[in-house]
N, C-alpha and C positions, 0 to 999 in steps of 0.2 A: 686653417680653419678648424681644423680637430685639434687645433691644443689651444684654439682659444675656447672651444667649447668641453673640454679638458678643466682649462682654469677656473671657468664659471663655474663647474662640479664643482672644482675645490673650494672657491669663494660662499657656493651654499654651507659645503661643511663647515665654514671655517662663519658660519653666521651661526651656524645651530650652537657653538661653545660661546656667544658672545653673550656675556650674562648680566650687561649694562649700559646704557644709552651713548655714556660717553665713547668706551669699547666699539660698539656699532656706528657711531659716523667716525672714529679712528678708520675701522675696516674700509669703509666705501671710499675715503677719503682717498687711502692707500690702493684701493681697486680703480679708485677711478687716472690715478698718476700713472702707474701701473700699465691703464688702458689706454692713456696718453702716449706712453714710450712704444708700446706696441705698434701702434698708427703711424709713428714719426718712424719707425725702422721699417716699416711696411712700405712705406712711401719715399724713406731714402732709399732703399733696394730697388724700387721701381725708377727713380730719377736717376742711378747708376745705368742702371738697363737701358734707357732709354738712350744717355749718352754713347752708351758702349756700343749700341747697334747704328746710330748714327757717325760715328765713329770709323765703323767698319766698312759702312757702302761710303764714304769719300765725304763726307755731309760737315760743314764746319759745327765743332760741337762745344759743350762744356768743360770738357776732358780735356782738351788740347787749346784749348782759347780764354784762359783767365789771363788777361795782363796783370791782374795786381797782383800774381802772384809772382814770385821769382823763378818757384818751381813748378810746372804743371802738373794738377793733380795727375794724369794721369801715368806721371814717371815719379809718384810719390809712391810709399809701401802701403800695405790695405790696409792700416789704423787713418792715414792719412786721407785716403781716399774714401774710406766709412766716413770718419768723424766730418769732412765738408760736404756731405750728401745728408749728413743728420743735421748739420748745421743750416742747408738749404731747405730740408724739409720744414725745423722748425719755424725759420722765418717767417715761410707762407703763411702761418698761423699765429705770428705777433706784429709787432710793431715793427722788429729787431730788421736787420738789411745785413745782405753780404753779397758779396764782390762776384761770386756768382753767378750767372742767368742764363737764360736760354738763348742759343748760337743757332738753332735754326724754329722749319715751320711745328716737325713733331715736338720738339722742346716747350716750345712756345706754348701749342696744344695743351701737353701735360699737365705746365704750368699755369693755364688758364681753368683745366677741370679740378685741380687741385685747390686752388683760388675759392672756387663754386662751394668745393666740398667743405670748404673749412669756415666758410660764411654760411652753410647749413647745419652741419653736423658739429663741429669742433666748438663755437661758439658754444651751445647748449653743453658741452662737457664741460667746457672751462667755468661755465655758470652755474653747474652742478658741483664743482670745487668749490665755488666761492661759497655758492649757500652749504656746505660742508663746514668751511673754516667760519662762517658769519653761526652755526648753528654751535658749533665747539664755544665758540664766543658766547654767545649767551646763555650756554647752559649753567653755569657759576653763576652770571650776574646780576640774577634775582637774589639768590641765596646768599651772596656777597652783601648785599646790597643791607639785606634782613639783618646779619651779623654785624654790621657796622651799626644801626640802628638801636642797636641791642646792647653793644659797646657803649654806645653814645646814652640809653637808658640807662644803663647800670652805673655813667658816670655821674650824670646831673642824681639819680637818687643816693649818691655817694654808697654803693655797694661793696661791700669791703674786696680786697683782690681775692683771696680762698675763695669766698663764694661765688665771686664773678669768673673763675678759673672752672672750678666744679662745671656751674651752668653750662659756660659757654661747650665743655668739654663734651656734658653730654647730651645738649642740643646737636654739635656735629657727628656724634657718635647715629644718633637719632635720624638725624636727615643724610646720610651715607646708609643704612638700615634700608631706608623707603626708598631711597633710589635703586638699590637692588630687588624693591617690590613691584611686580605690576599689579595694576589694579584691572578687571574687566571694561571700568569704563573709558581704562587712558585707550582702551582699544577701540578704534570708532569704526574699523571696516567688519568688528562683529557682529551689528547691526546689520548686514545685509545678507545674513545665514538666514535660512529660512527656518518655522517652526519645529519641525524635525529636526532639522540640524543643531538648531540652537539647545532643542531637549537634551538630543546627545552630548553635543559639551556639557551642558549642565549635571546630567548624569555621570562621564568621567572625572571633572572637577569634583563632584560632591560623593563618591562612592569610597573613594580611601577613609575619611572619616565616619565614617557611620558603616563601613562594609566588614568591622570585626564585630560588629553584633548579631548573635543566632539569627535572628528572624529573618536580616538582612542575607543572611550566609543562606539559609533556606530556599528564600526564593532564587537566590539566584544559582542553586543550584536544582 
């Protein structure tokens, strides 16, 4: 738990350098896979244990009862025995099937609150992905869209190539520019600062500009 609240520090520092939209659902994108592998190793370590103590009081278990395998995990080396407890964990959480399963009641258990959890919780991250890669997606394909449009003007008014090169060149120069810009209004949870507060951003935003002039310098000193 401390170094997953650890990583979330470093996920803020590493939001405060993001200096572009695209940049910023990269990062989440990458936290939220990230926070996917975590869970799945959390959860194989917990379905090792589980096997391993069932295992020990005489209980038919996981470890020792895979028929499809040749070899049983549990006489296999720890890459072996890791990688099919990540391979179980991940299942729970797709479509995917392995050979696998629960050989008694606590097994079973496990497998059933795990089930619970991943039709609660996991769900809602995998659909936090997808609106991630569906958001990457349409950040171009207005502006794709404009450009092709523009192409297609330049060619029905027979635009010579120079100056359809020119244009086009520093129209993307232009709209790469304003994507590095924010504006106050693309922010809409600033609206719910209050009077004073809003006075204060207003006064750090506008104080660099106007704060090398004497009168300015005066009072505020």
């Amino acid at each position: 738990l401390l170094r997953l609240l650890k990583l979330q520090r470093l996920m803020a520092l590493v939001y405060d350098y993001v200096d572009n939209e695209f940049l910023f659902i990269c990062v989440t994108l990458v936290k939220l896979i990230i926070l996917i592998a975590v869970l799945n190793h959390i959860i194989a370590c917990m379905w090792y244990l589980v096997g391993d103590l069932t295992m020990q009081s005489g209980m038919p278990n996981w470890l020792e009862n895979t028929p499809a395998y040749s070899i049983q995990v549990k006489d296999g080396d720890l890459g072996w025995k890791y990688t099919t407890a990540l391979h179980w964990s991940l299942t729970q959480f797709t479509p995917a099937g392995i050979e696998v399963c629960a050989r008694n009641i606590p097994e079973r258990v496990f497998s059933i609150i795990i089930v619970f959890c991943a039709l609660i919780g996991f769900s809602s991250i995998v659909g936090s992905v997808t609106n991630s890669v569906m958001q990457l997606r349409g950040l171009g394909g207005g502006q794709q869209k404009d450009f092709w449009r523009l192409r297609k003007y330049f060619q029905e008014q027979q635009v010579s190539e120079a100056v359809r090169k020119r244009l086009i060149t520093f129209l993307e120069n232009q709209v790469e520019l304003k994507k590095k810009e924010i504006s106050k209004d693309q922010i809409r949870i600033l609206s719910l600062l209050s009077g004073p507060l809003q006075n204060l951003l207003a006064y750090e935003v506008n104080k660099q500009p106007v704060g090398g002039h004497p009168v300015f310098e005066f009072f505020e000193n």
